[in-house]
C-alpha positions in Angstrom: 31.5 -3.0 -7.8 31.1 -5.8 -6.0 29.0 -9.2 -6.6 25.9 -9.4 -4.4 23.8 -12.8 -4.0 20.1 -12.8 -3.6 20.7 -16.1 -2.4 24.0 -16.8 -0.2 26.2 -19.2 -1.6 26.4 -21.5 1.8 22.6 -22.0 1.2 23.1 -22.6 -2.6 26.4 -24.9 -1.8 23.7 -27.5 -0.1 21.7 -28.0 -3.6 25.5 -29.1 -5.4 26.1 -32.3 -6.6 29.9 -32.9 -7.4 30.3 -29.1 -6.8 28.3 -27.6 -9.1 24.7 -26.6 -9.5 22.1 -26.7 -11.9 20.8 -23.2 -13.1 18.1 -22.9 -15.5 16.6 -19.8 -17.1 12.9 -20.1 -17.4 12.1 -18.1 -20.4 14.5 -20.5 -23.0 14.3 -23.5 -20.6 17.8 -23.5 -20.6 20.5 -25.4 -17.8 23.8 -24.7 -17.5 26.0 -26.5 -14.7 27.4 -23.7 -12.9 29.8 -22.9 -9.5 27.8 -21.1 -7.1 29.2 -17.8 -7.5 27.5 -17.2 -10.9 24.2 -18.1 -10.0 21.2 -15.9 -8.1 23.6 -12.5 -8.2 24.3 -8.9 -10.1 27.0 -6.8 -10.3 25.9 -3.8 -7.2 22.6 -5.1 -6.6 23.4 -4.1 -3.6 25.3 -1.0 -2.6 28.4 -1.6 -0.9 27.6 -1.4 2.7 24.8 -2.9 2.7 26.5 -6.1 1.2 28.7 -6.1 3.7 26.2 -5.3 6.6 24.0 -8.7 5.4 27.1 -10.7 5.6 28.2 -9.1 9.2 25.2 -8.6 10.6 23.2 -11.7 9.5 25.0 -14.7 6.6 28.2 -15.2 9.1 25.9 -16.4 11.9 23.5 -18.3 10.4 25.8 -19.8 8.6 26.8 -21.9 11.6 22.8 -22.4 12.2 22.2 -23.6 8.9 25.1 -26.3 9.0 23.5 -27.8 12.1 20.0 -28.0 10.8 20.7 -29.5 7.2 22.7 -31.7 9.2 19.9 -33.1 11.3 18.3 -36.8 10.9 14.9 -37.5 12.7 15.1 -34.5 15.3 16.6 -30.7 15.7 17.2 -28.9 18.8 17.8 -24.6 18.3 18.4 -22.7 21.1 16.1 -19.9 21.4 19.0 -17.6 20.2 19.6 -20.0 17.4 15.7 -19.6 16.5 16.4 -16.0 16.8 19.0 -15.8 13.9 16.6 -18.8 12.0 13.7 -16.7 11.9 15.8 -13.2 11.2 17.3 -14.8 8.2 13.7 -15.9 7.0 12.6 -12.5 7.2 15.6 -11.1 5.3 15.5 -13.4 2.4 12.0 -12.6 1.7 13.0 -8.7 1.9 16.8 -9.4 -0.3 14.8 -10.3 -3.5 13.5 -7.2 -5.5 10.2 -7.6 -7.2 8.1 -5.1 -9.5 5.5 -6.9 -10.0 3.5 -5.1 -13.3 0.2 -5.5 -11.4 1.7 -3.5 -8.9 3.0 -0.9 -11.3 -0.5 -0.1 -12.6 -1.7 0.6 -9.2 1.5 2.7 -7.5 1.5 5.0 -10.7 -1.8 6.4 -9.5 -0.2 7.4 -6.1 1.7 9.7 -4.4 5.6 9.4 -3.3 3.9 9.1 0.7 1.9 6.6 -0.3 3.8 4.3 -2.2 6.0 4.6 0.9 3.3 4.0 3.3 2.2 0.6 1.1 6.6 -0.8 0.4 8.6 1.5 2.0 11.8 1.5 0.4 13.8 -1.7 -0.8 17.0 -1.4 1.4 15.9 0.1 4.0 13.0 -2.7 4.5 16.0 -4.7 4.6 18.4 -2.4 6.9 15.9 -2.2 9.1 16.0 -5.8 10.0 19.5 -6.3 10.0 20.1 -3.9 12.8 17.2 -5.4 15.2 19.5 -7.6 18.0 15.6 -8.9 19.6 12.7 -10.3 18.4 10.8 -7.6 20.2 12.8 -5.1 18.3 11.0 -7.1 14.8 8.1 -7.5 16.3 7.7 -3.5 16.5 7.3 -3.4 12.8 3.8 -5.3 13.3 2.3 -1.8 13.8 2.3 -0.2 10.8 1.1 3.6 12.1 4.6 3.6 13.8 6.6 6.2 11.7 9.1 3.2 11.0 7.0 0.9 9.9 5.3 0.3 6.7 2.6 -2.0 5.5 5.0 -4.5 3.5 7.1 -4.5 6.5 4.5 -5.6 8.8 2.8 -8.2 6.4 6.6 -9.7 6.2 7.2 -9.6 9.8 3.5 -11.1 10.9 4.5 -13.9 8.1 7.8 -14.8 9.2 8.0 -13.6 13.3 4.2 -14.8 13.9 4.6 -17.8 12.5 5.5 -21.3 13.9 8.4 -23.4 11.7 8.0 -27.1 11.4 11.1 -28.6 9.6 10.4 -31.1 6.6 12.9 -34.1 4.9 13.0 -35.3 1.4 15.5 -38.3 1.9 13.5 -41.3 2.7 11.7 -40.8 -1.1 14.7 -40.1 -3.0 13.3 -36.8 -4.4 15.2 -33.2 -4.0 14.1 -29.4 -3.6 14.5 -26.9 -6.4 15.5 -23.3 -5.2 13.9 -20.2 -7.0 15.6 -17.3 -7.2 13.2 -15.6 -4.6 14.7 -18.2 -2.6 10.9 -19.2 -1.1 7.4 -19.4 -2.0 4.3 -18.9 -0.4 0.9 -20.9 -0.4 -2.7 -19.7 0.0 -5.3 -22.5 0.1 -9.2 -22.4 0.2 -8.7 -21.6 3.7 -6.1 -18.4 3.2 -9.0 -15.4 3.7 -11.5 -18.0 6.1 -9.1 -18.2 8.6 -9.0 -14.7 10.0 -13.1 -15.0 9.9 -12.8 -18.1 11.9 -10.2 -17.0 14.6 -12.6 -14.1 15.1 -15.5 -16.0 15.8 -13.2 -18.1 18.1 -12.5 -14.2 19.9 -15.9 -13.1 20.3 -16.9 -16.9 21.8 -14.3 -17.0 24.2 -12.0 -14.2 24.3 -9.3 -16.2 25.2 -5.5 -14.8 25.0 -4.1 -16.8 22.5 -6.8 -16.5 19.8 -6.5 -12.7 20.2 -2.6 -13.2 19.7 -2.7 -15.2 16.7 -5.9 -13.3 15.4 -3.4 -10.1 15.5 -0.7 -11.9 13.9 -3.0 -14.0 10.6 -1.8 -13.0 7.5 -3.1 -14.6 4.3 -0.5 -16.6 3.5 -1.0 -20.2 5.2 2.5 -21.1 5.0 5.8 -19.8 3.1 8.7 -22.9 2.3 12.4 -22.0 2.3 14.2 -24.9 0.8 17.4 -24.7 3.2 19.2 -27.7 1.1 18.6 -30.2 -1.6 16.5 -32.5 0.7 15.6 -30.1 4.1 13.2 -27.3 3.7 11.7 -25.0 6.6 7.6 -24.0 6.3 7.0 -21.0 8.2 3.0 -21.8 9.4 0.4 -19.9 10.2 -0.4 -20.1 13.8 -4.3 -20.3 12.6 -2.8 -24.2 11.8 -0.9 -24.2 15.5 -3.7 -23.7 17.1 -6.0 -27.0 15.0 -2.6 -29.6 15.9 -2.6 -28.7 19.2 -6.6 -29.1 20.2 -8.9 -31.5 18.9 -11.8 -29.3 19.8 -11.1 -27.5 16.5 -10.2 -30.4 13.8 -11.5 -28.0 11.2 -9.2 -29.3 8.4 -7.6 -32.8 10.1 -9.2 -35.3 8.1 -8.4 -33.3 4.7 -5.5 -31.3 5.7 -3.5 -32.4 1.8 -6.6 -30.7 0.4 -6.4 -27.2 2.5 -2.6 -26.9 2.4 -1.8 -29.0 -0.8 0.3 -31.6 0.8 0.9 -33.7 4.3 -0.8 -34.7 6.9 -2.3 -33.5 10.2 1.3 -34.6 11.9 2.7 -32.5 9.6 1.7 -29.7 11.6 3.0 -30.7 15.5 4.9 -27.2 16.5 8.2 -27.8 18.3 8.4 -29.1 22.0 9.2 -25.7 23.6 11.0 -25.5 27.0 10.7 -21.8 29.2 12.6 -20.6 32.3 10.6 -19.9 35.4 9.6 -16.7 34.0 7.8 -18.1 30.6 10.9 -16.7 28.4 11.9 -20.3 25.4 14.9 -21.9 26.2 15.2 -23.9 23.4 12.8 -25.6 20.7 12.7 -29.5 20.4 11.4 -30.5 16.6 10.6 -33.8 14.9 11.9 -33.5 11.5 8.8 -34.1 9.4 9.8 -37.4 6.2 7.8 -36.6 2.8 6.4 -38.5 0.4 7.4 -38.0 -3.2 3.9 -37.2 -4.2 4.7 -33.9 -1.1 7.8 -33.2 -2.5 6.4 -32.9 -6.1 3.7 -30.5 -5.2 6.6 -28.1 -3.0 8.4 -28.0 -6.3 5.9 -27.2 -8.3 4.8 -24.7 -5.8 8.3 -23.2 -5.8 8.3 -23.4 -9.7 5.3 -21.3 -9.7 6.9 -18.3 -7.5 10.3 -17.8 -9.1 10.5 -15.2 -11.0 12.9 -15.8 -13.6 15.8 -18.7 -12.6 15.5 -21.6 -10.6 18.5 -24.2 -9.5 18.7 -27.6 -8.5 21.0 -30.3 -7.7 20.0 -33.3 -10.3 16.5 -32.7 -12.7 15.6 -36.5 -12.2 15.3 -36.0 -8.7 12.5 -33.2 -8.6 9.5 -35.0 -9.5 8.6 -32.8 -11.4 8.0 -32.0 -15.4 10.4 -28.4 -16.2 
């Protein structure tokens, strides 16, 4: 039986300090300096092939993707293929992670087996399904969910991760470090979360111009989800509600208060990437300014992390986090 991490060990390797990483259990509060093949993994949590399949058919690539971004100082330049694997990795570790959440329980008990497939389809295949999409159009066919492939956790997932817009954010310059849960990411819903869908409608029935109807299809409640890549880099997956606000003025609903809607930053925290097409509109490559935080930012991402793991978090030095564990 082999060992399966939640979390690959390249992406834990970046939170070591002299090699080793700090792994504390939340219940007894305890940390234990650990190598990072004991942390974030069970004997057969995953079955066989499909341990192998996410190392094939996803790690080993990325792996070369992730270097380069941790890497980066100031700016980051992915080739669209590169954003490709980025955002196909996103999607898998929010899928790798098995939840049963016990408000869920109460509510699946009362329904069928068809159902309860409809609402979460089934754990590995959520996540087969994604390894063996080679396009973003082949993801992107999960967002219906009355396709006999599909299923609503599926689509929620892919709309969060594929219709989303990444900015890329750097602890350095104030000293302070991410924390990784053991869901590996966590997700943020401000005062905003439900209002935005009711606002990009309005914007449709005004002027029903293209783009809101794409990012109106594509709004999911979540305004962001944060995937600490290393010790000091993390990548927020936005909502494209927030794309939209950086890149017109006309609609600087939240600009002048944007650390109260999304609990941090500020409005140049959400510039999208510099995006450069062929003649025939299809992305070269992506051209980002890696956002600096503030250790006041920092605190609240870790905090925010804290808040989602489920039952382990790991880190690289405790001093460093800002935070009270």
């Amino acid at each position: 039986m082999l060992r399966s991490h939640y979390i690959p060990q390249f992406i834990l390797r970046a939170f070591c300090e002299d090699d080793q990483i700090q792994y504390m259990d939340l219940s007894s509060k305890k940390v234990e300096s650990r190598n990072t093949r004991s942390v974030f993994s069970e004997y057969g949590y995953y079955p066989e092939q499909l341990e192998h399949d996410l190392c094939d058919k996803i790690e080993r690539d990325f792996a070369v993707v992730h270097k380069k971004i941790v890497a980066s100082v100031g700016k980051l330049t992915l080739s669209a293929a590169e954003m490709f694997l980025l955002k196909k990795f996103l999607l898998i570790s929010v899928l790798r992670y098995r939840t049963d959440e016990k408000e869920d329980e109460a509510i699946l008990e009362q329904l069928s087996e068809s159902e309860i497939k409809f609402i979460k389809g089934n754990f590995f295949e959520n996540i087969n399904k994604i390894l063996n999409c080679k396009t973003k159009d082949e993801i992107t066919s999960f967002y219906n969910y009355e396709d006999a492939d599909a299923n609503l956790s599926l689509t929620a997932y892919a709309k969060d991760i594929l219709g989303s817009y990444l900015i890329f954010v750097k602890s350095t310059d104030c000293g302070r470090e991410f924390l990784i849960p053991d869901r590996g990411n966590a997700w943020f819903m401000g005062r905003l979360a439900m209002e935005k869908a009711y606002l990009m409608y309005e914007m449709v029935m005004r002027r029903p111009d293209e783009t809101f109807v794409q990012i109106l299809s594509q709004l999911t409640p979540h305004d962001y989800t944060i995937f600490p890549l290393s010790k000091d880099m993390a990548v927020l997956c936005m909502s494209s509600f927030f794309k939209l606000i950086a890149d017109n003025p006309r609609y600087a609903i939240a600009k002048n208060s944007i650390q109260d809607v999304l609990g941090f930053g500020n409005g140049y925290m959400l510039k999208p990437a510099k995006v450069s097409f062929t003649r025939d509109k299809k992305p070269i490559d992506y051209g980002f300014d890696i956002k600096p935080l503030c250790g006041k930012d920092v605190q609240f991402l870790n905090n925010l992390l804290l808040k989602n793991a489920e039952s382990h978090i790991a880190f690289g030095n405790k001093d460093k986090l800002g935070i009270d564990l």
